[in-house]
C-alpha positions as CSV (number, residue, x, y, z in Angstrom):
1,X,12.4,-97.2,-177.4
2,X,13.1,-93.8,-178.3
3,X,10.7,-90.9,-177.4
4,X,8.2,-89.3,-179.9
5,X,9.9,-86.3,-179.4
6,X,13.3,-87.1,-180.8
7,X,11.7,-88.0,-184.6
8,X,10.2,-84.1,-184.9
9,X,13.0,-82.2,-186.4
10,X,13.2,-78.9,-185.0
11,X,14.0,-76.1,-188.0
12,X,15.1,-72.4,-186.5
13,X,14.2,-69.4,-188.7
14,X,10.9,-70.8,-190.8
15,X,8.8,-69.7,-192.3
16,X,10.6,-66.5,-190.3
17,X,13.3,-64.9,-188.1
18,X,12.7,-66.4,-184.5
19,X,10.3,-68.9,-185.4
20,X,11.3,-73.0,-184.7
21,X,9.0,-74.9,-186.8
22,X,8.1,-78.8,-186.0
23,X,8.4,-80.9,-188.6
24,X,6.5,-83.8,-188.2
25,X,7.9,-85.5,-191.5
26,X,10.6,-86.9,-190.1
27,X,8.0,-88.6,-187.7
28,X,6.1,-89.8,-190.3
29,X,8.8,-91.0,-192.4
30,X,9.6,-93.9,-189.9
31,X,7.3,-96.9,-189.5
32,X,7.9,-97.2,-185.9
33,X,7.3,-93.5,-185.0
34,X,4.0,-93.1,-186.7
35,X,2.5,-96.1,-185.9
36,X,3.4,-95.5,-182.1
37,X,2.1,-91.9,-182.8
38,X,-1.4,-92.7,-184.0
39,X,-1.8,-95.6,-181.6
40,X,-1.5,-93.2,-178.8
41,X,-3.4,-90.8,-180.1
42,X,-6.3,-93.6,-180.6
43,X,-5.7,-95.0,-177.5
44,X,-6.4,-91.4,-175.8
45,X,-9.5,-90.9,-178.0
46,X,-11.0,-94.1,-177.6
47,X,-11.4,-93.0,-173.8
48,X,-13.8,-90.4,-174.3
49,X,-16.7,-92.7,-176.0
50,X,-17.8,-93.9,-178.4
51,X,-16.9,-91.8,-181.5
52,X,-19.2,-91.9,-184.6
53,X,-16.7,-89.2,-186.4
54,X,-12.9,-88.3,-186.9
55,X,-13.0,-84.4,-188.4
56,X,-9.8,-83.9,-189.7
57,X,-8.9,-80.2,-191.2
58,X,-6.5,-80.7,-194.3
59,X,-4.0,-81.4,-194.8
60,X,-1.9,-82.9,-191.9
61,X,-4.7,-83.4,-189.8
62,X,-5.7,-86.2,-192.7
63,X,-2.7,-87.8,-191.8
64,X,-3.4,-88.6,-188.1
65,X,-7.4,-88.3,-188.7
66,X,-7.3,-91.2,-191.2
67,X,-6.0,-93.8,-189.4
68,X,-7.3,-93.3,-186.2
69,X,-10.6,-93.2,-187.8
70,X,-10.0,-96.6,-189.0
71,X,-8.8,-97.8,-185.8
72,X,-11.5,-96.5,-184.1
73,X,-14.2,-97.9,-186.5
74,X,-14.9,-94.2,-187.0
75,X,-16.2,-92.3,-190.4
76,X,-13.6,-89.6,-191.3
77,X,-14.7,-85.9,-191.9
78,X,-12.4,-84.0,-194.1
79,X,-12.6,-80.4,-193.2
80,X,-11.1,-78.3,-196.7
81,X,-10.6,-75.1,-198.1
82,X,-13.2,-73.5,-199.9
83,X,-13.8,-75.0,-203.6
84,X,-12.0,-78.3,-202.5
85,X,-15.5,-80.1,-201.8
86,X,-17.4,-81.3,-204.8
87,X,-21.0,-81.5,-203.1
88,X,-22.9,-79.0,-200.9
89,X,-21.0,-77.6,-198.2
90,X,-21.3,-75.5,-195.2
91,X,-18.6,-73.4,-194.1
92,X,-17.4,-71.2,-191.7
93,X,-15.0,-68.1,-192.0
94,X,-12.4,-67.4,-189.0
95,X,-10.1,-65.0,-188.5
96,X,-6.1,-65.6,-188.9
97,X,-3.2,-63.3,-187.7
98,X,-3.4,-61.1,-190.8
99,X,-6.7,-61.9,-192.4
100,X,-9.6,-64.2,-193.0
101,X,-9.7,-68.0,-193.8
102,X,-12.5,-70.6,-194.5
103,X,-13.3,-73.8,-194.0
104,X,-15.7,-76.2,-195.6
105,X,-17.4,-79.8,-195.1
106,X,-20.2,-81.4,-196.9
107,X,-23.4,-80.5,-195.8
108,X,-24.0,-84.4,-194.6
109,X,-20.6,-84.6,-193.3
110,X,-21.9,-85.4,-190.0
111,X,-25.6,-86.1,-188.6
112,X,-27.1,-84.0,-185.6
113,X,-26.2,-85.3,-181.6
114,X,-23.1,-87.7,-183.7
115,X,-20.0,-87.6,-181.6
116,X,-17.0,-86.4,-183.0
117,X,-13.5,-85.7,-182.3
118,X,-11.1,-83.1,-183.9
119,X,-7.5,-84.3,-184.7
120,X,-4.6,-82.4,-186.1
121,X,-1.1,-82.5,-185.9
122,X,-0.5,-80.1,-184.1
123,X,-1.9,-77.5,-181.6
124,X,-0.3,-73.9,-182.0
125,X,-2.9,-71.0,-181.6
126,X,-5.9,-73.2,-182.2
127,X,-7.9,-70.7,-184.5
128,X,-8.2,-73.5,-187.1
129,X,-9.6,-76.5,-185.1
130,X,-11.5,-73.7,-182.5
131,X,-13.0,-72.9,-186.3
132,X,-13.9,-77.1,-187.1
133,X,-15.5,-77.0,-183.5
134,X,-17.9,-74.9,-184.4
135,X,-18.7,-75.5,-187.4
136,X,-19.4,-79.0,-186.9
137,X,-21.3,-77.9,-183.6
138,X,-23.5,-75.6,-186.1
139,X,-24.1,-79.0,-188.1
140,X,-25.3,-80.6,-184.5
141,X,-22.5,-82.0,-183.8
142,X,-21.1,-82.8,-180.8
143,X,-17.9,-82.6,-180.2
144,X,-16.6,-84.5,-177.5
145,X,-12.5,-83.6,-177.8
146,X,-9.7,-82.9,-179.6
147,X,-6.2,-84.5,-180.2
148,X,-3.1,-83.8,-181.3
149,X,0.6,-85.1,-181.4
150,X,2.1,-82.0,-180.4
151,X,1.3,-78.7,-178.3
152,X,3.3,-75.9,-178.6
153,X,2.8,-74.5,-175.4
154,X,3.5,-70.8,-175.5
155,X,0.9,-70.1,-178.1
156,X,-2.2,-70.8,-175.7
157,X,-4.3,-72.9,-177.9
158,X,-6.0,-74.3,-176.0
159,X,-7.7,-71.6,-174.5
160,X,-9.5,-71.5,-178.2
161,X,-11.1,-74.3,-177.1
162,X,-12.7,-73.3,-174.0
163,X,-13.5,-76.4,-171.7
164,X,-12.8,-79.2,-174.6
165,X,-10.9,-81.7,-173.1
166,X,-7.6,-81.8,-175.3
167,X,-4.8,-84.7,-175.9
168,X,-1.2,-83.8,-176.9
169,X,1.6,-85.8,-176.0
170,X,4.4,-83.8,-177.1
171,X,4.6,-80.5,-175.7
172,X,7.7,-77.7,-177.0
173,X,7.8,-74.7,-174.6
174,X,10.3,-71.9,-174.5
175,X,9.9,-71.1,-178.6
């Protein structure tokens, strides 16, 4: 069976000089590689309790969040950019490299002491899911992990996340 690993296609020089972006497409693209992908990842999750919530931010986290939501019996929470939410919504604003960004989820997204787990694609700085984290954990929330198919290792993000416990099978180093 091949490795994970070998369905990302690595792609030098975007979105800049020096930069080797992972795209998961190719991975997604191919039956065997996604389903494999998001069976791990809900094997992983399904370890840490029960789980009343799958908080996805968009829009690749939706496409690991969905189905392991499913698989896990789970409702999904779809954390969006501002304006993207047609109902009430609380938000929370977090800082980026160069700038501010926001995100939003309906107001009865999720209910106070439900467990909930963050997934993405991918873990690079973690500013973005450290930013889900607490929002949901404003909403009452608790948030009892986060996964993702792939770490990039050199960009620390998981100490964003403090003492979350953290699944990422596929780990790039040295970029």
């Amino acid at each position: 069976m091949k490795p994970l690993s070998e369905y990302i296609r690595s792609i030098p020089d975007f979105p800049k000089p020096g930069v080797i972006f992972r795209d998961l497409t190719t991975l997604i693209e191919n039956p065997e590689g996604y389903r494999r992908s998001v069976d791990l990842i809900t094997e992983a999750v399904a370890l840490w309790g029960p789980i009343d919530k799958i908080a996805a931010p968009e829009a690749r986290g939706f496409i690991f969040g969905a189905p392991v939501a499913l698989q896990l019996n789970a409702g999904l929470v779809p954390v969006r950019k501002p304006g993207k939410l047609p109902y009430k919504t609380f938000g929370i604003d977090y800082e980026l490299e160069y700038g501010t960004n926001r995100l939003e989820i309906h107001q009865d997204a999720v209910l106070p002491n439900e467990r909930v787990v963050l997934i993405d694609d991918l873990l690079a700085t973690g500013g973005t899911i450290a930013a889900c984290r607490k929002l949901l954990e404003n909403c009452g929330a608790i948030v009892v992990g986060a996964a993702f198919l792939v770490e990039l290792v050199d960009l620390k993000g998981r100490e964003a996340l403090g003492d979350l416990p953290i699944f990422a099978p596929i780990k790039f180093e040295g970029e």
